[in-house]
C-alpha positions as CSV (number, residue, x, y, z in Angstrom):
1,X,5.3,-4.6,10.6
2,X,5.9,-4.3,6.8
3,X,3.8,-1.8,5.2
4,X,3.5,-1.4,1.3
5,X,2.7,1.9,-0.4
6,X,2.1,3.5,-3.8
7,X,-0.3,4.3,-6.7
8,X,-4.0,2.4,-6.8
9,X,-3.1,-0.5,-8.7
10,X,0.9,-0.9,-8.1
11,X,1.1,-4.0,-6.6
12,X,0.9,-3.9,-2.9
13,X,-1.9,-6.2,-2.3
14,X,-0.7,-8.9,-4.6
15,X,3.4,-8.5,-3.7
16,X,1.5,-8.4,-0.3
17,X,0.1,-11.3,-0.3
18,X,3.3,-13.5,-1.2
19,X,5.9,-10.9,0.6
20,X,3.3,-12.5,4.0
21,X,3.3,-15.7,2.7
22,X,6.7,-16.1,2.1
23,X,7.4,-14.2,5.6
24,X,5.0,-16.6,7.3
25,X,3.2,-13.5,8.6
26,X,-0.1,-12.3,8.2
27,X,-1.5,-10.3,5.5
28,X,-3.7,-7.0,6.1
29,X,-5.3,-5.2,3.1
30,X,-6.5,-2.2,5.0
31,X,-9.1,-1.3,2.1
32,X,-10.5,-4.5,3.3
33,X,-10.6,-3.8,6.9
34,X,-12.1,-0.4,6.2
35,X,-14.4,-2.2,4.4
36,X,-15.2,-4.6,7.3
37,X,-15.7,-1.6,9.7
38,X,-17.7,0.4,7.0
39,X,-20.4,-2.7,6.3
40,X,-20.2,-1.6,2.5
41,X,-17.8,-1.4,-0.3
42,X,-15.4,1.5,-0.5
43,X,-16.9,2.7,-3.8
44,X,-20.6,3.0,-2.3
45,X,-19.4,4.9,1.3
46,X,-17.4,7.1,-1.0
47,X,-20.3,8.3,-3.2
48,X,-22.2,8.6,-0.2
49,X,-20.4,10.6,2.3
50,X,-17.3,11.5,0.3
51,X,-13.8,11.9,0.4
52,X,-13.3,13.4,3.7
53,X,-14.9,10.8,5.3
54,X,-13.4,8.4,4.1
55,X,-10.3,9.5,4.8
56,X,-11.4,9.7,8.9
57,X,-12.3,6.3,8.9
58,X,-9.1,5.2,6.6
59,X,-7.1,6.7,9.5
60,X,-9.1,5.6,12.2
61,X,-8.2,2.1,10.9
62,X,-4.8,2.5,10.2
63,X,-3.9,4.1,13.5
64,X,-5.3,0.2,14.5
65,X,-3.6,-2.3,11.6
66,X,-0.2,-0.4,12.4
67,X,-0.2,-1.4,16.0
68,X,0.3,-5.1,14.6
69,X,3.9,-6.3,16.1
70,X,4.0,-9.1,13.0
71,X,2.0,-8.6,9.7
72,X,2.3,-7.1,6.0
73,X,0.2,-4.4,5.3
74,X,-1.3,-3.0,2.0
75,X,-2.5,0.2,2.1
76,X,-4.7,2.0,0.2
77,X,-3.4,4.5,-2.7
78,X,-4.5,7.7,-0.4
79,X,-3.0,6.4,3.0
80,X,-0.5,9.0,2.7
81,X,-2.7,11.7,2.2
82,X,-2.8,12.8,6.1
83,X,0.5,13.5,7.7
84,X,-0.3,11.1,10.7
85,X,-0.8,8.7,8.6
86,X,2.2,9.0,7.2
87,X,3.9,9.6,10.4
88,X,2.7,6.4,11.7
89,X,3.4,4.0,9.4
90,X,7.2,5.4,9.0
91,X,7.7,5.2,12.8
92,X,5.7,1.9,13.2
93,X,6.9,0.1,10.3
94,X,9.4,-0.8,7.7
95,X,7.4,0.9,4.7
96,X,8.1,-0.1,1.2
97,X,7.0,2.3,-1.5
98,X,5.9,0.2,-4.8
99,X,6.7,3.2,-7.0
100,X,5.0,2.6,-10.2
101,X,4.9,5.3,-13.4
102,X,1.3,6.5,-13.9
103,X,1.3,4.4,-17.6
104,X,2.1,1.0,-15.9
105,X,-0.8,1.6,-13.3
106,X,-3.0,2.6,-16.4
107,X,-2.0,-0.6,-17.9
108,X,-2.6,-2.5,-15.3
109,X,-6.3,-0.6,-14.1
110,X,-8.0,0.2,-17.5
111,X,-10.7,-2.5,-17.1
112,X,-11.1,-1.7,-13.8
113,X,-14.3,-0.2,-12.3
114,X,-14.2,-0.5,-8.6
115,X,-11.7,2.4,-8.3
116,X,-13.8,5.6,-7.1
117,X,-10.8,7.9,-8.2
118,X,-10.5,6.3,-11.3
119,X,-14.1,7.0,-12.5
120,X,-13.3,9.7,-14.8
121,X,-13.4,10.5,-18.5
122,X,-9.5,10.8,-18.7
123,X,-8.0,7.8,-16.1
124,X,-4.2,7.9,-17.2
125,X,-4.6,11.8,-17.0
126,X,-5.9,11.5,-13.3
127,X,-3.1,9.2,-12.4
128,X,-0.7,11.3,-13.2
129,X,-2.2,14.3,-10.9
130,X,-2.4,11.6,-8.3
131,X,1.4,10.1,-9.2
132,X,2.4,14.4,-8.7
133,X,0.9,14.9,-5.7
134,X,1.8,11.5,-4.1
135,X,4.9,10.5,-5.1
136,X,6.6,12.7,-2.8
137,X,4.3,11.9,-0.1
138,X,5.1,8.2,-0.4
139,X,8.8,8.7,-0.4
140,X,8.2,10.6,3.0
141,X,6.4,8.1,4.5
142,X,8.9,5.2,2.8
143,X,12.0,3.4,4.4
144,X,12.7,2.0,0.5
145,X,11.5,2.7,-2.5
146,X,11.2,-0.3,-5.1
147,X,10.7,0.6,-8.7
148,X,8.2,-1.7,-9.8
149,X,8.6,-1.4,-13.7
150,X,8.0,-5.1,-15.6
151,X,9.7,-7.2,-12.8
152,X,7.3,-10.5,-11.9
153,X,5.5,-10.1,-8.4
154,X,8.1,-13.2,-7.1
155,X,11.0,-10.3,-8.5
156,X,9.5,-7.9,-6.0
157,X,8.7,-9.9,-3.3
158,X,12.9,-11.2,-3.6
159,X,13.5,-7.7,-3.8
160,X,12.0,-6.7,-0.4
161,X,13.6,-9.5,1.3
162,X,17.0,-8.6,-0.3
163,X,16.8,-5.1,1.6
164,X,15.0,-6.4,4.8
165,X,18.2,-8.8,5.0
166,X,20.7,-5.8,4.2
167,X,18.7,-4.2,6.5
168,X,19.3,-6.7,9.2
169,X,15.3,-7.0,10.0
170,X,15.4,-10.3,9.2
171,X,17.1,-12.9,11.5
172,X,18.6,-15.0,8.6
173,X,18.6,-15.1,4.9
174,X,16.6,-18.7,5.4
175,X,14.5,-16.9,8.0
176,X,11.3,-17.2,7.3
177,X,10.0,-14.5,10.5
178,X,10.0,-10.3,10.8
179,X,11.7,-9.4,14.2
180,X,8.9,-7.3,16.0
């Protein structure tokens, strides 16, 4: 299991997508499975019950995705909130943290409105409380931390195989599988 980490808006869903594809393994965005479970979008369950319960439910379903022998995972910005999910995902996983500066995520999100955190008069202001708080949070819970800075998505994804092959987690430079 390879499990991606970092700021709303760093990359891990896209680098994600083509770190599986490029792995031949399956993709999980876990914001999309707790969407599944949840029947709504994140944004509507977390004006409605709040935080906290989100958070429940964001555990309850990573405790699931990270019991996958073969996939990559993208987690949501506040996975590493709770300390078991932190926990988990280190001892379960390979985690990469996508560690992004709180003006490149701004960059990136400005025209974004589906981010419930993000909803507020000062956005680049409340990433950077969110980059303080996190950023040692996702270094605990991360194996490797990849600076994300200008480099293309392919850059990143070559990246992560680079240190999964260093690593030895990957069976050959050509190979095209995770070991389990």
């Amino acid at each position: 299991m390879l499990v991606l980490v970092g700021l709303p808006g760093s990359g891990k869903s896209t680098v994600g997508r083509q770190l599986a594809r490029r792995l031949s393994v399956p993709f999980v965005d876990s914001d999309h499975a707790i969407e599944q479970r949840l029947g709504c979008s994140i944004r509507d369950f977390f004006e409605r019950e709040g935080e906290e319960r989100f958070r429940d439910v964001e555990t309850e379903v990573l405790d699931d995705l990270s019991q996958r022998p073969r996939a990559v995972l993208s987690t949501g910005g506040g996975s590493v909130l709770r300390p078991e999910n932190r926990q988990r995902l280190h001892a379960r996983g390979q985690v990469f943290y996508l560690r992004s500066t709180p003006e490149e995520v701004f960059r990136r999100l400005r025209h974004d409105q589906n981010r419930p955190l993000l909803q507020v008069a000062d956005p680049l202001g409340r990433l950077r409380e969110l980059f303080a708080i996190r950023d040692p949070l996702y270094r605990e819970a991360a194996h490797y931390v990849i600076e994300t800075g200008r480099p293309t998505v392919a850059s990143l994804v070559n990246m992560i195989v680079s240190q999964l092959e260093l690593a030895g987690q990957l069976d050959a430079p050509q190979s095209s599988a995770v070991r389990s």
